[in-house]
C-alpha positions, 0 to 999 in steps of 0.5 A: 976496525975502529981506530984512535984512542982507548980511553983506559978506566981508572982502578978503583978503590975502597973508600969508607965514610960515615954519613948520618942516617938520613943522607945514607937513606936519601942516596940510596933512594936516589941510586934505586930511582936511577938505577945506578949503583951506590958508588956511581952517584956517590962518584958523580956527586963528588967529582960535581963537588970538587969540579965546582970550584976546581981551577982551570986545569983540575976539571974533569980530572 
């Protein structure tokens, strides 16, 4: 029996965003070339994004 700490997922949510044509198409290609889903690059990108510039402390929130 392994024993420690469980890390728990955060609940996700629903969050709309209007993005011109090209960009959609683009991240999609991106997702099926990856074989991830839509919202998993989308995640990862903007959690690269706002770690970038995030001071000690935020990263990897």
């Amino acid at each position: 029996m392994a024993t420690g700490r469980l890390e728990v997922p955060e609940t996700n949510v629903v969050f709309t965003v209007k993005l011109p044509g090209s960009l959609a198409g683009q991240v999609r290609a991106h997702a099926r070339g990856t074989d991830a889903t839509l919202s998993a690059v989308v995640a990862r990108a903007l959690a690269e994004f706002l770690d970038r510039d995030a001071p000690e402390g935020r990263a990897g929130w």
